[in-house]
PAZAPA-4460 file (N, C-alpha, C; in steps of 0.05 Angstrom, whole numbers, plus 32768, in hexadecimal, padded with zeros to 4 digits):
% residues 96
    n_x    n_y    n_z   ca_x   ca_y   ca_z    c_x    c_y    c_z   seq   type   mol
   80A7   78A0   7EF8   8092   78B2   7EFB   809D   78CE   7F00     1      X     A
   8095   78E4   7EEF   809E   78FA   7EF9   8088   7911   7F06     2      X     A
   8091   7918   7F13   8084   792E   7F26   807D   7947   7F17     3      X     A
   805E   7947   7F10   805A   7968   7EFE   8055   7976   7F13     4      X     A
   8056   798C   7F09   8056   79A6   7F1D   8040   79AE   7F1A     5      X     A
   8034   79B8   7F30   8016   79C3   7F27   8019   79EA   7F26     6      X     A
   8008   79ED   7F12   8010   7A0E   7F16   8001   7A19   7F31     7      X     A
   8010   7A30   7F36   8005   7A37   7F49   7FE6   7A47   7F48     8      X     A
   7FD4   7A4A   7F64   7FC1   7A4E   7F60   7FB7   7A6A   7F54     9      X     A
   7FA6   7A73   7F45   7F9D   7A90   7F3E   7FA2   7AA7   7F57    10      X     A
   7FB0   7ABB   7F58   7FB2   7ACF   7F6D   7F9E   7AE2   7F5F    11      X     A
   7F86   7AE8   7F75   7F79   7AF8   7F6D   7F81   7B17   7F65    12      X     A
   7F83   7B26   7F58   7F8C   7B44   7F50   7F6B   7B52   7F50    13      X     A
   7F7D   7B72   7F54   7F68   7B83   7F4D   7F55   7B87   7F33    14      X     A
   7F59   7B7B   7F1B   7F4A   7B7A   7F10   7F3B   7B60   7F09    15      X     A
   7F3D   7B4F   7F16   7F26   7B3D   7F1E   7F0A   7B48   7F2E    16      X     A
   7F12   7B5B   7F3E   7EFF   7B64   7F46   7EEA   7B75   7F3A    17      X     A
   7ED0   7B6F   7F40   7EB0   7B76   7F31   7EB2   7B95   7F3E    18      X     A
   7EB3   7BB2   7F31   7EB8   7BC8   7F40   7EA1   7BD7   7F45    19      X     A
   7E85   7BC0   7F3A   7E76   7BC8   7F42   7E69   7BBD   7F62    20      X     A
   7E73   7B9E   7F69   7E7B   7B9B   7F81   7E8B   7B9A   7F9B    21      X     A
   7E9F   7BAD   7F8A   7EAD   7BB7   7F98   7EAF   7BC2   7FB2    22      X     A
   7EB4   7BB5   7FCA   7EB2   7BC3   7FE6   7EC9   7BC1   7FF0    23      X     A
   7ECE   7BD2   800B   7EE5   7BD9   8015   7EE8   7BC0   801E    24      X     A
   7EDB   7BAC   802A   7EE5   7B95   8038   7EF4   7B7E   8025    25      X     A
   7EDD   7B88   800F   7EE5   7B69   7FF8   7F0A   7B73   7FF3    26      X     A
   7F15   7B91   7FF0   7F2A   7B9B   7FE7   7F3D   7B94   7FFE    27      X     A
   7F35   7B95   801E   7F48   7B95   8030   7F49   7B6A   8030    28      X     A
   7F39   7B63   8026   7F3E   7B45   8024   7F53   7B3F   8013    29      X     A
   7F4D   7B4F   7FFA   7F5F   7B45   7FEA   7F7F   7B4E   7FEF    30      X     A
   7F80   7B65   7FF9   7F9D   7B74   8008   7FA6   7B5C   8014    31      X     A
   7F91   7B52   8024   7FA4   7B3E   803E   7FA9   7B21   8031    32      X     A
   7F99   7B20   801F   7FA2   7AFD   8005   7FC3   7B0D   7FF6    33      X     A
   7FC7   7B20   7FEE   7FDD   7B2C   7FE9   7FF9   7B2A   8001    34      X     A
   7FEC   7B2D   8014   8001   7B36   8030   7FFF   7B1C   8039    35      X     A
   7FF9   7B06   802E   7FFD   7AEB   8044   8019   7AE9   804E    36      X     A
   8016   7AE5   8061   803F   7ADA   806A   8047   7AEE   806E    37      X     A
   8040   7B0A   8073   804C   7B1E   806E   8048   7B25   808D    38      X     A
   8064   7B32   80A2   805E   7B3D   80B8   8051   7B5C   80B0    39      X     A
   8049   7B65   80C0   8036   7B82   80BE   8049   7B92   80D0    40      X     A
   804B   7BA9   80C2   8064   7BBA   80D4   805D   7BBF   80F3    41      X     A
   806E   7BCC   80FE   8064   7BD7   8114   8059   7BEE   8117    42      X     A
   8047   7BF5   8130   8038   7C14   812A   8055   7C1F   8125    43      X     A
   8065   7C25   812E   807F   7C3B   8127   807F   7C3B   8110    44      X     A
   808C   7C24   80FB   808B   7C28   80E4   806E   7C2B   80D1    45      X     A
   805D   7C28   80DA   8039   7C2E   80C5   8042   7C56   80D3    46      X     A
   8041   7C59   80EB   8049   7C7E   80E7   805A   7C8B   80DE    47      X     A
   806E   7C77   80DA   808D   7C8D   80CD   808A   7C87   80AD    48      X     A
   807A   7C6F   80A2   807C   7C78   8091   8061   7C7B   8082    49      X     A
   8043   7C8A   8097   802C   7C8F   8083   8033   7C9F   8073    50      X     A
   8045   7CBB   807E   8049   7CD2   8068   804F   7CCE   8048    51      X     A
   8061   7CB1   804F   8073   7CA3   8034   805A   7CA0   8021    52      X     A
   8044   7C8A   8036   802E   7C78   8021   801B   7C90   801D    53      X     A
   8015   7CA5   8026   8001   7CB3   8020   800B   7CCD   800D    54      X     A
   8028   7CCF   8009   8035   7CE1   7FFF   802B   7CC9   7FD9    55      X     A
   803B   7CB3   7FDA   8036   7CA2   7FC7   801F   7C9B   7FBB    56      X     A
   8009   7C9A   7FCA   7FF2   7C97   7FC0   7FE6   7CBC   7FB6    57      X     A
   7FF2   7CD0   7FC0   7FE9   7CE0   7FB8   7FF1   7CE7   7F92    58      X     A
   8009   7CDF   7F98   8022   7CEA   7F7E   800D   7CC9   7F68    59      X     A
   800C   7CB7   7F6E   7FF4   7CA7   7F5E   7FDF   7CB1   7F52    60      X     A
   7FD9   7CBC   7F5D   7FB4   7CC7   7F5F   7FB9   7CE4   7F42    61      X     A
   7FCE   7CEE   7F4B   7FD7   7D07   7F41   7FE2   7D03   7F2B    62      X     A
   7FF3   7CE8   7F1F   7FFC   7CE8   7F0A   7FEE   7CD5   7EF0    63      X     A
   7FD3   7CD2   7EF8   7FB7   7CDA   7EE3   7FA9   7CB5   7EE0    64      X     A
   7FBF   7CAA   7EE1   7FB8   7C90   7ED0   7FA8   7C7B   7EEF    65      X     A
   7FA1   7C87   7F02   7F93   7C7B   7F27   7F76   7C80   7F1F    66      X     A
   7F73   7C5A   7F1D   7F58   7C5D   7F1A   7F45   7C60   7F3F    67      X     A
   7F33   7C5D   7F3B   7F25   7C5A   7F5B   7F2A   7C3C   7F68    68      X     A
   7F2B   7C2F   7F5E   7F36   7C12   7F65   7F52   7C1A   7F6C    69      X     A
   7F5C   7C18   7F5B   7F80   7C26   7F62   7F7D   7C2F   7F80    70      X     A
   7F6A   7C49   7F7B   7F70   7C56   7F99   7F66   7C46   7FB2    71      X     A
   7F46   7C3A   7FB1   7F3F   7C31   7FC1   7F4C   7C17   7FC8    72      X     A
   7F5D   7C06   7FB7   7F71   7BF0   7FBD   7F88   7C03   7FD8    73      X     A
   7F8C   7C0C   7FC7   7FAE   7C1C   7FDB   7FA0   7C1E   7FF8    74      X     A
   7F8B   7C2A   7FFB   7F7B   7C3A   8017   7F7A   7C1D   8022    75      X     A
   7F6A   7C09   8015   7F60   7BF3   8023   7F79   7BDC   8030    76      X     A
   7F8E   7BE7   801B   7FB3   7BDC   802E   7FB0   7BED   803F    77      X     A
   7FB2   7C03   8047   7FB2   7C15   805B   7F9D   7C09   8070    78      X     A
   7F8B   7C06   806C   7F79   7C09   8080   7F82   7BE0   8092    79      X     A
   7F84   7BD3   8082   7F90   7BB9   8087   7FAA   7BB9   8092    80      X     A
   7FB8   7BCC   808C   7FD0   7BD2   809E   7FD0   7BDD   80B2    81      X     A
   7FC0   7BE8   80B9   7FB3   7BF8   80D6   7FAB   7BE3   80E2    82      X     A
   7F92   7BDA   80D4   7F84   7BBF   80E7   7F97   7BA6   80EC    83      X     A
   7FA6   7BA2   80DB   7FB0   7B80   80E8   7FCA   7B8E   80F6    84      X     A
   7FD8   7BAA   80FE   7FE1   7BAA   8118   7FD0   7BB3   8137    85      X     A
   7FB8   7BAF   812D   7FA1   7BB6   814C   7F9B   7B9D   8154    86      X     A
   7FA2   7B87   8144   7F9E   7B67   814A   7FA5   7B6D   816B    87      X     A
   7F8E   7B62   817A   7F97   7B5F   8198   7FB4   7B52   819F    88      X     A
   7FC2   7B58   81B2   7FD5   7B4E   81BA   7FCD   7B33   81CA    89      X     A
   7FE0   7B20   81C8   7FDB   7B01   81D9   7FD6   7B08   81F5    90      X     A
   7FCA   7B02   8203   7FCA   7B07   8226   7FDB   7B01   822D    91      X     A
   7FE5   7B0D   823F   7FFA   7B05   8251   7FF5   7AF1   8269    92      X     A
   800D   7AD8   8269   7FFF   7AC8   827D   800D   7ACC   8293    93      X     A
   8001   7AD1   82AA   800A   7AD5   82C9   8019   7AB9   82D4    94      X     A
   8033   7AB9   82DA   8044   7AA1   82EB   803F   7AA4   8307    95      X     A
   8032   7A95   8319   802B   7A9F   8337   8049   7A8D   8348    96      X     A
***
């Protein structure tokens, strides 16, 4: 008996998405199905390097071919990269 492999499952992409239902949440969902397994920087590194991502998304936007999806994808990593480092911290447990 040999062992088939199954393909792996469909990864949803940006153009699966309906852009006429398009919302910031449905975009920051799909960011984070992208970023599974992925640690999320620390605030130090999301501030040392917004200048980088907002410098990059500008020079995008500017070199003609950034659709609104394009842009509103990039923002909605941004904005998911903000939020999943505000994830509450674990409590701290008191040793008496």
């Amino acid at each position: 008996m040999t062992d088939s492999a199954y393909p792996a499952p469909h990864r949803q992409t940006l153009d699966d998405l309906d852009p006429e239902s398009a919302t910031t949440d449905r975009l920051i969902a799909l960011v984070r199905s992208h970023r599974e397994g992925e640690d999320y920087p620390t605030p130090e590194a999301l501030l040392a390097n917004l200048p980088v991502v907002l410098r990059a998304l500008c020079d995008h936007v500017l070199t003609g071919p950034a659709t609104a999806m394009d842009v509103a994808y990039r923002l909605a990593s941004l904005i998911d990269a903000i939020e999943g480092r505000q994830a509450p911290a674990p409590p701290h447990q008191h040793l008496h």
